[in-house]
C-alpha angles and dihedrals in degrees: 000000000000120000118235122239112258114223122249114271108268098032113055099177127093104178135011126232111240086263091057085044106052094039087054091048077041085222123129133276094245086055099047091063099046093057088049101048097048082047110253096129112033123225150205117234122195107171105301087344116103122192143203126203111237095214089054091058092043088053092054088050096045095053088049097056085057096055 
């Protein structure tokens, strides 16, 4: 069995629900489905889970602080 990698000291959190993730971006929730549904912001699904890299979120925020 593979061993999963273990996050970094200080931040724990590897990815964000679609609720940790909208309230981050600061959209909607509506919205926040939508991009991920037509595929603008990838996801994770486990089951009924979706998640959302947290990497990937930091990225977005971080391009948008540059603008």
């Amino acid at each position: 069995m593979k061993r999963l990698i273990k996050p970094m000291e200080g931040d724990p959190k590897l990815t964000y629900t679609v609720t940790e993730m909208y309230k981050r971006l600061g959209i909607c929730r509506a919205l926040a489905y939508r991009l991920i549904s037509d595929g603008s912001i990838p996801c994770i699904r486990l089951g009924k889970k979706i998640l959302i890299s947290k990497s990937y979120i930091d990225g977005v925020l971080e391009n948008q602080t540059k603008m």
